[in-house]
C-alpha positions as CSV (number, residue, x, y, z in Angstrom):
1,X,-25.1,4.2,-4.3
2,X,-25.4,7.3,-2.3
3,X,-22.0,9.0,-0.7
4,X,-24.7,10.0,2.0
5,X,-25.1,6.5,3.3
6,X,-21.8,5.0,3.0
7,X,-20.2,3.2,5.9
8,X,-17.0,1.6,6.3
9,X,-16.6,-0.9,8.7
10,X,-14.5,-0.7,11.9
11,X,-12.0,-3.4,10.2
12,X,-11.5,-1.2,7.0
13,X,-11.1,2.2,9.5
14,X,-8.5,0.2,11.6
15,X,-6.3,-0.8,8.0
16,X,-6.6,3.0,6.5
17,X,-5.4,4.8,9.7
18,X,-3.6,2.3,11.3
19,X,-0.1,4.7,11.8
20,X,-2.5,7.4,13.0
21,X,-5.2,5.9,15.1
22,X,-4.4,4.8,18.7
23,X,-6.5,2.9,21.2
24,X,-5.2,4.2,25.0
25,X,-7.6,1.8,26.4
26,X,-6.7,-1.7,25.1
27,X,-3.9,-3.8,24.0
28,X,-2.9,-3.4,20.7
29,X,-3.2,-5.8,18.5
30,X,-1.6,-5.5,14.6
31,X,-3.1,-6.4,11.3
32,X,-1.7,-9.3,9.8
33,X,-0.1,-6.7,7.3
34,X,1.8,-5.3,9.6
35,X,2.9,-8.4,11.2
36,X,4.3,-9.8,8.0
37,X,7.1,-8.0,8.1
38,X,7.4,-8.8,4.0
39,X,5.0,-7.1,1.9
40,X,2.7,-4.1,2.9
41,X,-0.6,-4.6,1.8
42,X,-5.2,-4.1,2.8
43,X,-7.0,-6.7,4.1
44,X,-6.8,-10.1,5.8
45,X,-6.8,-12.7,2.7
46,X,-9.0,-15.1,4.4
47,X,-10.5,-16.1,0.9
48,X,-7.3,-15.9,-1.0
49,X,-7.8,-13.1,-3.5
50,X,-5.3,-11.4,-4.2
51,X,-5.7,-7.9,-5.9
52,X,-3.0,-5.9,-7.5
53,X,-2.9,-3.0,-8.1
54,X,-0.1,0.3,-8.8
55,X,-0.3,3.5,-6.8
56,X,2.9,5.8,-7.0
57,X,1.3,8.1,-4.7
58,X,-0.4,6.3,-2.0
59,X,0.1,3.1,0.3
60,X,-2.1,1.4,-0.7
61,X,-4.7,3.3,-3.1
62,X,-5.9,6.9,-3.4
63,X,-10.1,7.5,-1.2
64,X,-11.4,7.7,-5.2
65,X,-9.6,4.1,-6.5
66,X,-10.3,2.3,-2.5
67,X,-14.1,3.6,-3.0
68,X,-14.6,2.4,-6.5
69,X,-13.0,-1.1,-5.3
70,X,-14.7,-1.4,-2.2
71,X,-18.0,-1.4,-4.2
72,X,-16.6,-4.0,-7.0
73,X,-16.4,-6.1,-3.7
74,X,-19.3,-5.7,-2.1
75,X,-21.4,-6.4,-5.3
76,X,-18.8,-9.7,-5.6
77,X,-20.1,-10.0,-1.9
78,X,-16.6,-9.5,-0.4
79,X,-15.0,-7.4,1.8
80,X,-11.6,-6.2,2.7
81,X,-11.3,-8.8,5.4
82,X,-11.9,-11.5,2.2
83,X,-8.8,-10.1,0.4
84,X,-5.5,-8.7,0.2
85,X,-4.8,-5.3,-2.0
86,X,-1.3,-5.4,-2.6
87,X,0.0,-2.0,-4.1
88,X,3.0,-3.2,-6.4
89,X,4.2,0.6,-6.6
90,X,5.1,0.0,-2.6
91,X,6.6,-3.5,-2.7
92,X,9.4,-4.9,-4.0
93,X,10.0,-8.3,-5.1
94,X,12.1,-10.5,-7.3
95,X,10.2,-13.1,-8.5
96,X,6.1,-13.6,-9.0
97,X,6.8,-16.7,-7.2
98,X,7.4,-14.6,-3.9
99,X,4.0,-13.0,-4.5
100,X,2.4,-16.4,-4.9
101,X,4.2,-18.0,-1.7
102,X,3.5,-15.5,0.5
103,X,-0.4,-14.7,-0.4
104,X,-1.2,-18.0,-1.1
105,X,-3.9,-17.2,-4.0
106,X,-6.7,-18.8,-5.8
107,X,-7.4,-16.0,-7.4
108,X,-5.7,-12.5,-8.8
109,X,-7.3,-9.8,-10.1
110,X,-4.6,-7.3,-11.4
111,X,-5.3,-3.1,-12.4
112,X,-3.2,-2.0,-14.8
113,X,-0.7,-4.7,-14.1
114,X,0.0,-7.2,-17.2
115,X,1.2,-10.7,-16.9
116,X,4.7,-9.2,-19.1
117,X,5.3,-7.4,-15.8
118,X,5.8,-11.2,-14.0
119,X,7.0,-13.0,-16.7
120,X,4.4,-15.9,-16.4
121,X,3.3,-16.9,-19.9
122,X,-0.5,-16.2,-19.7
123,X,-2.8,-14.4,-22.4
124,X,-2.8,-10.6,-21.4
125,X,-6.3,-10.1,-22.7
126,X,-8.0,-7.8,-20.4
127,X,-11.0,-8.7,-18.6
128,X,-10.6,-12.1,-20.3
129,X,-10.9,-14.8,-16.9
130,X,-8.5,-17.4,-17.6
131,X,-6.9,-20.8,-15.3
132,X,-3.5,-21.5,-14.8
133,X,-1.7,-23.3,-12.0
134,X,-5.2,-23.4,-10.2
135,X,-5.2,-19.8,-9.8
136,X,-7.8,-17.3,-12.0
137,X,-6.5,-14.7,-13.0
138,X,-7.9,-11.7,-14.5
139,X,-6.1,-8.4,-15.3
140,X,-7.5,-4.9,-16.5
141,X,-7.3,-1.5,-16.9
142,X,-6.8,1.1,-13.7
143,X,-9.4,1.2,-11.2
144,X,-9.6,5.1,-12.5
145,X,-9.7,4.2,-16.0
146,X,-12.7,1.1,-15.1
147,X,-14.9,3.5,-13.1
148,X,-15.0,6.4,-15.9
149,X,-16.2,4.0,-18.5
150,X,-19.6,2.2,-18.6
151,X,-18.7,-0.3,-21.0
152,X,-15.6,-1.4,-19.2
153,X,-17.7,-1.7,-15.9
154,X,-20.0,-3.6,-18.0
155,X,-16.8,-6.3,-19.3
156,X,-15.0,-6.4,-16.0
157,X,-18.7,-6.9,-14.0
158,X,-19.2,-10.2,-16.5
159,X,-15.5,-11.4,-15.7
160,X,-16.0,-11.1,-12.4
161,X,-19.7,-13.3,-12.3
162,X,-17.8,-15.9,-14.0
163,X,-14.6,-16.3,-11.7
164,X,-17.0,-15.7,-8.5
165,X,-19.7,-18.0,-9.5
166,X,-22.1,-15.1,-9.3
């Protein structure tokens, strides 16, 4: 995929510059991010994937991490509109339960995030799909780490056919 051709859509432009971009023309209207109130995070959720992910640095992820991603989805045929990328690095909360009732998810796919870090007794094998409490999860390495290494691409790509039916 060629840098030269990439387009983001007017949703995805809207969520990365929403503090900075202003419509003097129309009523505006918030993301459902920002209208939570609760947890900050990209995308609208409408399929119930959750992604999570740690960022120090950046709201949400750095423009290398949010590129990498946004071409995992599209080959899983999402979108951001499909999801919701919470940065755990930028929200604070006391319980994986509170993570769970307020997303709602069917499925979580976590970078560098381990189950330890919930305290939910899961397996912690990476790319290894598993089913618990009707929610898939799947955790990995960083986004960073993932898109420097073929043979990771390779295991996560597999993991992700399976829990997408692909």
């Amino acid at each position: 995929m060629s840098l030269d051709n990439f387009q983001i859509t007017n949703h995805l432009t809207s969520e990365l510059y929403k503090e900075s971009l202003v419509v003097l023309d129309e009523t505006q209207i918030k993301p459902k991010s920002l209208q939570s109130g609760r947890f900050t995070y990209l995308g609208d959720n409408t399929q119930n994937i959750l992604i999570l992910v740690k960022d120090s640095e950046n709201l949400h992820l750095n423009e290398k991490d949010l590129s990498f991603l946004t071409g995992i989805l599209t080959a899983c045929k999402l979108n951001f509109g499909d999801v919701a990328l919470c940065n755990l690095d930028q929200n604070k909360f006391d319980s994986f339960d509170e993570l769970l009732n307020f997303f709602k998810p069917e499925k979580i796919i976590a970078f560098d995030v381990s189950p330890a870090e919930f305290k939910i007794n899961i397996s912690s094998e990476k790319y290894a799909p598993m089913q618990s409490n009707q929610i898939y999860f799947l955790f990995g390495n960083s986004l960073n780490s993932i898109a420097g290494n073929m043979e990771e691409k390779k295991i996560l790509w597999g993991s992700l056919k399976i829990i997408f039916g692909i």
